[in-house]
VOTOR-486452 format. One line per 3 residues: their letters; for each residue x, y, z of C-alpha. Coordinates in Angstrom, 2 decimals. Each point is the difference from the previous one (the first is absolute). Layout:
% VOTOR-486452
a	X,Y,Z; ... $
***
This chain:
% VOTOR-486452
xxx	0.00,0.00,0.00; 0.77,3.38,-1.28; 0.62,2.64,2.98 $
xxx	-2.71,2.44,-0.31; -2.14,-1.94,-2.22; -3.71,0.74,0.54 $
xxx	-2.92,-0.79,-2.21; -1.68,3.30,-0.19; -3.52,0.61,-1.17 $
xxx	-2.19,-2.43,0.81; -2.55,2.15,1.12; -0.71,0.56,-3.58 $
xxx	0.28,-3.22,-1.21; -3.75,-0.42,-1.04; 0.65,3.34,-2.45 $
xxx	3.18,-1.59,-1.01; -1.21,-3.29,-1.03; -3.21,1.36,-1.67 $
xxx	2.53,2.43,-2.28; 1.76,-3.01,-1.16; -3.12,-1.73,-0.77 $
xxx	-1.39,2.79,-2.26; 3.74,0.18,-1.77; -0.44,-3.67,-0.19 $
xxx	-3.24,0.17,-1.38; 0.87,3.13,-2.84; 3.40,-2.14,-1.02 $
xxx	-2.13,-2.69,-0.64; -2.36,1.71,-2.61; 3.15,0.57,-1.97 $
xxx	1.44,-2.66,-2.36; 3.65,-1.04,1.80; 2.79,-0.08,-1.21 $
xxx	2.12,-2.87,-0.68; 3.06,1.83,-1.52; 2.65,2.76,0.00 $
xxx	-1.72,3.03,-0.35; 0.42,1.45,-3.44; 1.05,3.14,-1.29 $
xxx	-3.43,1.81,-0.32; -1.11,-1.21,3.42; 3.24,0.92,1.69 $
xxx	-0.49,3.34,-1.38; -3.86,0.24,1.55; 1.74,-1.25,3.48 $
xxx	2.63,2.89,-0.23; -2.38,2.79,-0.61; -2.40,-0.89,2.87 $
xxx	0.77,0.17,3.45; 1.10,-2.94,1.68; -3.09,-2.69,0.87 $
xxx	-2.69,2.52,-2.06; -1.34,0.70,-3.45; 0.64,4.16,-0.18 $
xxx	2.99,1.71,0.05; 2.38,1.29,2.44; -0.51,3.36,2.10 $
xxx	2.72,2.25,-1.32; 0.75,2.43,2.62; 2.30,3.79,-0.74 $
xxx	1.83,-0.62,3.33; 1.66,-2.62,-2.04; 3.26,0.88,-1.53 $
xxx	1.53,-2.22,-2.57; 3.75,0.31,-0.64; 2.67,-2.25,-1.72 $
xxx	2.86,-0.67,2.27; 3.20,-2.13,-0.19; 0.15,-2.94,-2.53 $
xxx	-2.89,1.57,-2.23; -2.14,-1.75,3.05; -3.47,2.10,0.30 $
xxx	-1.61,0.82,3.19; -2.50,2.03,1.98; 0.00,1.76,2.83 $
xxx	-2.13,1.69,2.08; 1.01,2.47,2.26; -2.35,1.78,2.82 $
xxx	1.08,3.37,1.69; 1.90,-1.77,2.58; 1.88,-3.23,-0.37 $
xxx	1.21,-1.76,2.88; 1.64,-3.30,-1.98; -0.27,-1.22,-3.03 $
xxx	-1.63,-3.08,-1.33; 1.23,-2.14,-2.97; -3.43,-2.26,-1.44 $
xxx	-0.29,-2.40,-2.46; -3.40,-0.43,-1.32; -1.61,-3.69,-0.23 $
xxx	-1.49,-1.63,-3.44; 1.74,-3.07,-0.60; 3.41,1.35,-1.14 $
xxx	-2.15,0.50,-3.09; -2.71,3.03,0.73; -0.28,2.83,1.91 $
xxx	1.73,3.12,-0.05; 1.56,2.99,2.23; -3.21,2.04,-0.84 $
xxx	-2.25,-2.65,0.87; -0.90,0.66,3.88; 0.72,3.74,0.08 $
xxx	-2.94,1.26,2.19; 0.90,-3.41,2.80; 3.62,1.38,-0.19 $
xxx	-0.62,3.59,0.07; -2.25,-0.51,3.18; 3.50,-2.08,1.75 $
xxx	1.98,2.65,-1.38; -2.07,2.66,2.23; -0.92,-1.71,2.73 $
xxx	3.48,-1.80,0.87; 1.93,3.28,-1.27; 1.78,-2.41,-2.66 $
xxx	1.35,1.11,-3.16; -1.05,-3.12,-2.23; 1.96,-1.13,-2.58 $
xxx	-1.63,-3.17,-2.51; 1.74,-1.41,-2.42; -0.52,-0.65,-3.60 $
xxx	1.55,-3.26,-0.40; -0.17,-1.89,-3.47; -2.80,-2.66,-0.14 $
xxx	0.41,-3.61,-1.10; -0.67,-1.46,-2.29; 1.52,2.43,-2.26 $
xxx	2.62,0.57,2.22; 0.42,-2.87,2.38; 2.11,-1.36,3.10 $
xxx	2.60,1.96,0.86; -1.35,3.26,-2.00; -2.58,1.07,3.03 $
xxx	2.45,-0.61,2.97; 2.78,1.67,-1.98; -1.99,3.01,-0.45 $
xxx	-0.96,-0.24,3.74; 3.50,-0.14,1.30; 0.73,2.85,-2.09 $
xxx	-1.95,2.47,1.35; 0.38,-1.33,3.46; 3.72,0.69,-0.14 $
xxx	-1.16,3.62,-1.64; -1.76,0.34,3.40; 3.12,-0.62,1.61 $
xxx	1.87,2.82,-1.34; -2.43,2.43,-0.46; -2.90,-0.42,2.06 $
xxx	1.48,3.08,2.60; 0.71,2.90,-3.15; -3.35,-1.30,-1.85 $
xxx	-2.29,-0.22,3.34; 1.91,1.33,3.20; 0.27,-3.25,1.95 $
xxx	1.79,-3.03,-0.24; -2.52,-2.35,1.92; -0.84,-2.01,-2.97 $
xxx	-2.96,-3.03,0.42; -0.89,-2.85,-2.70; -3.03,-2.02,-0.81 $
xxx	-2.75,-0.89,-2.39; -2.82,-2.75,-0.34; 0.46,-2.78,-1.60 $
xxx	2.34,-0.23,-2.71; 1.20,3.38,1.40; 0.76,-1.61,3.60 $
xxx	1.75,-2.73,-1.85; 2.53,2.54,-2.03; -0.14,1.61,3.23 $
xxx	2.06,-3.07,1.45; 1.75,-0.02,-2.77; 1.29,3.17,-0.07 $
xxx	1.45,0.33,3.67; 1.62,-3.52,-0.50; 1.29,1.44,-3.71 $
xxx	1.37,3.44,1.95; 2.40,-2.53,2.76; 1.07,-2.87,-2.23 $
xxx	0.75,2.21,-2.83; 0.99,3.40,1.64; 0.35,-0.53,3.60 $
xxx	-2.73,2.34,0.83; -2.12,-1.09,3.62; -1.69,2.50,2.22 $
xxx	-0.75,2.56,-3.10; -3.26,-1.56,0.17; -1.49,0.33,3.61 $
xxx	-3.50,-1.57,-0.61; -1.43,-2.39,-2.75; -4.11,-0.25,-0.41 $
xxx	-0.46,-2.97,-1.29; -4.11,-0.98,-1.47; -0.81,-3.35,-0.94 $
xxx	3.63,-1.09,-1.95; 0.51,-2.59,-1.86; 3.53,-1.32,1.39 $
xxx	0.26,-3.43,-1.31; -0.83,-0.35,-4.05; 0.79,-3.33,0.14 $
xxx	-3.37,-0.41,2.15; -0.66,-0.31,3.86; -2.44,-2.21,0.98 $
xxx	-2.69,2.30,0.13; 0.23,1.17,-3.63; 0.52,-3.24,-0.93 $
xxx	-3.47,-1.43,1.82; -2.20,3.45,-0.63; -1.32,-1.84,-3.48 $
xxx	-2.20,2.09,-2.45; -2.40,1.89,2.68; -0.75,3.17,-1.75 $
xxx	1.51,3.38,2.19; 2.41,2.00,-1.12; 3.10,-2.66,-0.11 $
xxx	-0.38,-3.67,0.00; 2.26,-3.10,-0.42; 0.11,0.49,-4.30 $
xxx	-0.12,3.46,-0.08; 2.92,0.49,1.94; 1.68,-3.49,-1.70 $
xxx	-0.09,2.23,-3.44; 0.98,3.33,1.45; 3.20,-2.05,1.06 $
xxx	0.24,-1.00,-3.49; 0.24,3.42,-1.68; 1.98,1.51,2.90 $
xxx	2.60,-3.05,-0.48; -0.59,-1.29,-3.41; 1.98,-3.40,-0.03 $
xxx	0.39,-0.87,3.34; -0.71,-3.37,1.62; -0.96,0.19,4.23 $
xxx	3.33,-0.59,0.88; 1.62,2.95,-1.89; -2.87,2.00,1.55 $
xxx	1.11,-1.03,3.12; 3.61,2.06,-0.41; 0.03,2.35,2.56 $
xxx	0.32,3.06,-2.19; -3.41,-0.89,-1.80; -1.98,-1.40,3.22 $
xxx	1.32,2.25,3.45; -1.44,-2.82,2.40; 3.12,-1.69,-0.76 $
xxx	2.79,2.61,0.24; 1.86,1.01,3.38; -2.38,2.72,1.17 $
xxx	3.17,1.25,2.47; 0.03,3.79,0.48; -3.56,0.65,-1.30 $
xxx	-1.46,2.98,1.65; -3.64,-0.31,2.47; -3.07,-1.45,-2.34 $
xxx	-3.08,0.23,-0.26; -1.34,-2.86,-1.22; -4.04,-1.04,-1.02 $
xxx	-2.64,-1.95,-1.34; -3.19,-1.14,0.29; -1.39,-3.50,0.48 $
xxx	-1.39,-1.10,-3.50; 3.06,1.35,-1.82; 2.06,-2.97,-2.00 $
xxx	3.00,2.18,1.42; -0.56,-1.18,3.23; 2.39,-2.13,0.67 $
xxx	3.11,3.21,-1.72; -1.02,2.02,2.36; 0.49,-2.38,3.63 $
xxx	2.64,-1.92,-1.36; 2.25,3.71,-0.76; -1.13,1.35,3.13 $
xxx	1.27,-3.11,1.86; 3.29,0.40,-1.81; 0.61,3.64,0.09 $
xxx	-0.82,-0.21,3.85; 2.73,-2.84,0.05; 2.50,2.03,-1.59 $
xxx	-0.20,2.71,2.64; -2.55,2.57,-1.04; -3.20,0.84,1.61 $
xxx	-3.03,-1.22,-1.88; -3.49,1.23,0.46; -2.36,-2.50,-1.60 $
xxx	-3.19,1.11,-0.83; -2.60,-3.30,-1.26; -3.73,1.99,-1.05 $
xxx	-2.75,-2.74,0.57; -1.81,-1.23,-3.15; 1.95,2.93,-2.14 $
xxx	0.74,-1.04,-3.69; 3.04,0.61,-1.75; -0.06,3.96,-0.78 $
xxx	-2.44,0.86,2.36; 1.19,3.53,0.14; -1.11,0.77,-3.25 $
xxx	-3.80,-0.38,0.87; -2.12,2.56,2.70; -0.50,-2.53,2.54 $
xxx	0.57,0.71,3.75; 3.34,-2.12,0.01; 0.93,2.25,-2.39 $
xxx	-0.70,3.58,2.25; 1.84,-1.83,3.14; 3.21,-1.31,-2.42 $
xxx	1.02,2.81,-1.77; -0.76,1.85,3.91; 2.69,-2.78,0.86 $
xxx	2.06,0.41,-2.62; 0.40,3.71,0.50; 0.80,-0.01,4.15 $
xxx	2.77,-2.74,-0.95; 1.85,2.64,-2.71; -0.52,2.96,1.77 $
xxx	1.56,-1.23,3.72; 2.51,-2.82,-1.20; 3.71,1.37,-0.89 $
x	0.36,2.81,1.59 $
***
């Protein structure tokens, strides 16, 4: 057992479980899918938000810029920044963009007085494994350097949901094995990761139940993100972070809910990121589907309440 584990939320586990129902029930009215999405319905996924049919919110607090390495980010800065936070949006490695989740991040930007910084990273399968982590670790060591002239502070955080908290990992264990760089990063916020792409148990025993990720869907999102690979390569540390030497990594943050394939990424990191010396909050959201944040449930409300209190207090 993790240290600080709780399983938060079951007070509204009835709303919970109904939401997944109805998702259930909507997914189900649409034909599935048995392939690799093609190139006209990767499009439609990349100019919708994530987990919905209309586009993005495009805020003018956000700022889009072009910084070392021809790497594209976007930041958005409130009148008073007190850190700085590095996120990686989620979407498979293959969707999603920096622009995608402007009016969640501009709200965490304001309320935990963080200049937030998302990143632009290429998408598979056009670009696959290691283009994304590449592009990543290039603006996190950016960061590095400049985050004090660009934003007046050098407390610099990391995070991201889902395929974001899984370059997340990436990235701090890219900045000490290839740079020897620990402690630049003083928190990682880590939201339902994958950790192991050459399946836990849980992704492996989900099977075809129709929320947002399920056993095939992530099985092919693997596929375009590593083209090639069999489970074993999957399983080199450098693709899959559950099996790396997690020494020096800075205090997490790490969560997921209950019906999420994920499940088992999340405990089994937490377990070995507590094991290699750093504290570990572990936050487990009863009956909460993978991406639950995405959707205006009450789980939602109380996580992203969560998630700001964690990066505004820890680090300093």
């Amino acid at each position: 057992m993790v240290d600080g584990m709780t399983i938060t939320d079951e007070d509204c586990l009835a709303e919970t479980l109904a939401f997944n129902k109805e998702f259930e029930a909507t997914a189900a009215s649409r034909p599935a899918r048995d392939e690799t999405p093609d190139a006209a319905a990767l499009a439609a996924l990349r100019r919708n938000r994530l987990g919905g049919d209309m586009p993005p919110v495009r805020l003018p607090q956000g700022q889009g810029r072009v910084i070392a390495g021809g790497v594209r980010i976007r930041a958005l800065v409130p009148d008073r920044v007190d850190g700085v936070y590095l996120h990686f949006h989620g979407g498979g490695w293959t969707f999603g963009s920096a622009d995608g989740q402007d009016e969640r991040l501009w709200r965490l930007a304001e309320q935990a007085r963080l200049a937030v910084v998302s990143v632009d990273y290429r998408l598979a399968p056009e670009h696959p494994f290691p283009a994304g982590p590449d592009d990543c670790e290039a603006a996190a060591r950016w960061l590095v350097d400049h985050a004090a002239a660009e934003f007046g502070t050098g407390r610099l955080l990391i995070g991201g949901e889902s395929a974001g908290a899984h370059l997340s990992v990436v990235t701090l264990l890219r900045l000490r094995d290839r740079h020897g760089i620990t402690g630049a990063f003083r928190a990682a916020h880590l939201l339902f990761g994958p950790y192991d792409l050459s399946m836990t148990p849980s992704q492996r025993s989900f099977g075809s139940k129709r929320l947002l990720s399920n056993t095939d869907t992530l099985r092919r999102t693997y596929e375009m993100f590593t083209p090639g690979m069999e489970a074993e390569q999957r399983r080199d540390p450098e693709v899959s972070p559950l099996f790396a030497d997690l020494a020096g990594m800075p205090p997490a943050r790490i969560v997921v809910g209950t019906e999420d394939p994920l499940l088992d990424d999340s405990l089994f990191l937490a377990a070995r990121w507590q094991a290699a010396g750093a504290p570990v909050q572990l936050g487990v959201v009863a009956g909460a589907m993978h991406g639950f944040t995405l959707f205006p449930l009450t789980v939602t409300e109380r996580e992203l309440r969560r998630e700001r209190d964690f990066l505004s207090t820890t680090g300093r």
